[in-house]
C-alpha positions in Angstrom: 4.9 1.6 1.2 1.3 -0.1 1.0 -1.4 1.4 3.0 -2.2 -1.2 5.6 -5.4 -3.4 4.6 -8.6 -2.5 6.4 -7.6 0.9 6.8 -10.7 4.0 6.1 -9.0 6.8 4.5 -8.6 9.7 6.9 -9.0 13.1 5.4 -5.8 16.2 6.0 -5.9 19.5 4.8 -3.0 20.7 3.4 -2.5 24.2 2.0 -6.2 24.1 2.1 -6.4 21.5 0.0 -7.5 17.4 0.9 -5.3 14.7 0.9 -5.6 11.3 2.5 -3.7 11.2 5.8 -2.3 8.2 4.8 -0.4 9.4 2.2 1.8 11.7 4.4 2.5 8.8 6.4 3.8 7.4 3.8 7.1 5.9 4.2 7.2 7.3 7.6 9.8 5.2 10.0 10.8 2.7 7.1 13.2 4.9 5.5 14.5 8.7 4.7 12.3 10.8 3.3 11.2 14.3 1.9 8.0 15.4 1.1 7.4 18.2 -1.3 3.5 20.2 -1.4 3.5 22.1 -4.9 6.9 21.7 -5.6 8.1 23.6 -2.4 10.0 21.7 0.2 7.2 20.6 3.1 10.0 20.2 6.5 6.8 19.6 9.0 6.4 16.2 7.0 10.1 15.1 6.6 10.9 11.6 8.4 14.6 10.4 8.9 15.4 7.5 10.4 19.6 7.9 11.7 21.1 8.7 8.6 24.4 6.6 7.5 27.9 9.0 7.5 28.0 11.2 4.2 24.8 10.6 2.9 23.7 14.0 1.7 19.8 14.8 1.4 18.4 18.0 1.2 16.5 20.5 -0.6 18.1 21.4 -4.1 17.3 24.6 -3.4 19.6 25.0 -0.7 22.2 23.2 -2.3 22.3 25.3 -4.9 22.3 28.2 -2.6 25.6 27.0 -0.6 28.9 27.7 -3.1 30.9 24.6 -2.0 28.1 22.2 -3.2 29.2 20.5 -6.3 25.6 20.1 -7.2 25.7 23.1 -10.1 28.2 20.8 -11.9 25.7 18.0 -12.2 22.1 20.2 -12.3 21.5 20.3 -16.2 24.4 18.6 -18.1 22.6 15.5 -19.5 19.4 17.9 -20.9 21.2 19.4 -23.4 18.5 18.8 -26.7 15.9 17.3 -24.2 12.9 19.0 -25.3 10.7 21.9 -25.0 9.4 20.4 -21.4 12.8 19.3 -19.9 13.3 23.6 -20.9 10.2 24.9 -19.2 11.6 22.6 -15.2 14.5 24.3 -16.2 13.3 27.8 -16.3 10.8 27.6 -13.9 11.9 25.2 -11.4 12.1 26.2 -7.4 12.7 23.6 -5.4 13.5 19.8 -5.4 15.9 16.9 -3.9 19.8 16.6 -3.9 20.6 13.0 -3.1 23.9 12.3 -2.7 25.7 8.7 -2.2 29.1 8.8 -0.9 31.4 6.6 -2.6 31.1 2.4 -0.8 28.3 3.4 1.1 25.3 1.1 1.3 22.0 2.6 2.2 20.3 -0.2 3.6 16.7 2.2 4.4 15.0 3.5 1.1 15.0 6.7 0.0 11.7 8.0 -0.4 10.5 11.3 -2.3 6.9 12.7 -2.0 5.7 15.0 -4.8 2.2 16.6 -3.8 0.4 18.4 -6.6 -2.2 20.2 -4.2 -3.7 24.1 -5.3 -6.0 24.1 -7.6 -4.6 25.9 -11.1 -0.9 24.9 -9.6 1.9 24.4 -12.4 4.8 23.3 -10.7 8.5 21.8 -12.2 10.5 20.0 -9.2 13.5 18.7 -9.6 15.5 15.9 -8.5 19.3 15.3 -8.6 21.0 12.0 -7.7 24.5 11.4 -7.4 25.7 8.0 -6.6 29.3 7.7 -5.7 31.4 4.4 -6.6 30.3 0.8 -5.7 27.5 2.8 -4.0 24.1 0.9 -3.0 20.7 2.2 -2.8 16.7 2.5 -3.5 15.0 5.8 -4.2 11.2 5.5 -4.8 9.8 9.1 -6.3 6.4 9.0 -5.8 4.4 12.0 -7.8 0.0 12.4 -6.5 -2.3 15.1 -7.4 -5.0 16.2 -4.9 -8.5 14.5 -6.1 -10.6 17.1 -8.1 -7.6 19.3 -8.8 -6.6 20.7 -11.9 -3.1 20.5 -11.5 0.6 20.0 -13.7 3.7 18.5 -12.9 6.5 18.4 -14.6 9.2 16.8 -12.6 12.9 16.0 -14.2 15.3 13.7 -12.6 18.8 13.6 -13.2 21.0 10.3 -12.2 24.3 9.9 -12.2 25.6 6.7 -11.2 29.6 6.3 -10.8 31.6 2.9 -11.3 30.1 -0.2 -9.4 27.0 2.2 -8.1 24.0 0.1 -7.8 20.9 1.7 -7.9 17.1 0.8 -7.6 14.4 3.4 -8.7 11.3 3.4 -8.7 8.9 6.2 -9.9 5.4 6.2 -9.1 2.8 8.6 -10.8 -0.7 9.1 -9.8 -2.4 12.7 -10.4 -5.8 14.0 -10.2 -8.2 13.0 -12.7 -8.3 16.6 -14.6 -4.7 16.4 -13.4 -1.4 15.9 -15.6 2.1 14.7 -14.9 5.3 14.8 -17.0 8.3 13.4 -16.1 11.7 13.0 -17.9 14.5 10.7 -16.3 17.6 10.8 -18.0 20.3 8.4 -16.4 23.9 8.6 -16.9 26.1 5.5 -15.9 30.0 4.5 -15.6 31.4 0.9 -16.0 30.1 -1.6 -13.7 27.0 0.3 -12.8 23.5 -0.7 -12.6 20.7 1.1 -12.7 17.0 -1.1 -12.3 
């Protein structure tokens, strides 16, 4: 997920705001990916390549929203007395990622999550919930930026659950504005056999 060397920085506007180009091209053909501008699900800048049978991403929003998701039984249970911040994503969250890994699947293409902090004055609490069923394999990178010369917050929770034998790479990446702030709280829960790196 490197820029390519030599590259000049092209400028975008999103939401009025400037990113560099590059960075939603980020990840773009290497991999599935979501991209999220103020914790709000962006779908102009998703990229999928074909996804594997049973692989389940998708807004949390609209997971939550669909009564035969088994997401509410996940969303939440390893927080109870996290702290005041882990309280406030809960209370104000709106959006985020549902990843879910059947059970024996191997996801050979990483999974990659964009968090844009772009509006100036913005607070905003996504959240992500991964599920990874049995002897699963797979890498998520979460990748968090705030839009240069923007006061901004983030305060992003991710909740992982990894089943028995579920093998899972992570890899969280933080990068906000200089008069920007980011908090994040992972909190991992894993069965026998599992690894989590």
């Amino acid at each position: 997920f490197l820029l390519p060397p030599g590259d000049e920085a092209v400028a975008s506007v999103a939401h009025g705001l400037i990113f560099e180009e590059s960075l939603f091209q980020l990840g773009r053909g290497r991999g599935h990916r979501m991209v999220f501008v103020d914790g709000r699900h962006r779908t102009d800048h998703a990229a999928w390549q074909p996804r594997p049978r049973g692989l389940v991403l998708e807004p949390l929003f609209s997971a939550l929203g669909n009564a035969a998701s088994p997401t509410g039984l996940v969303l939440g249970r390893q927080l109870a007395g996290q702290n005041a911040f882990t309280a406030l994503n809960t209370a104000f969250m709106t959006d985020g990622a549902l990843v879910r890994i059947p059970a024996g699947l191997v996801v050979e293409s990483p999974i990659l999550l964009v968090f844009l902090a772009a509006a100036e004055g913005c607070a905003s609490f996504p959240r992500t919930v991964v599920e990874a069923g049995a002897d699963s394999q797979a890498t998520i990178v979460e990748l968090h930026i705030g839009a240069d010369g923007r006061a901004t917050l983030s305060n992003a929770v991710t909740e992982i659950v990894l089943e028995s034998g579920a093998r899972l790479a992570y890899h969280g990446i933080q990068k906000p504005s200089g008069s920007g702030f980011h908090i994040g709280h992972l909190p991992v829960t894993q069965k026998t056999g599992s690894n989590f790196f």
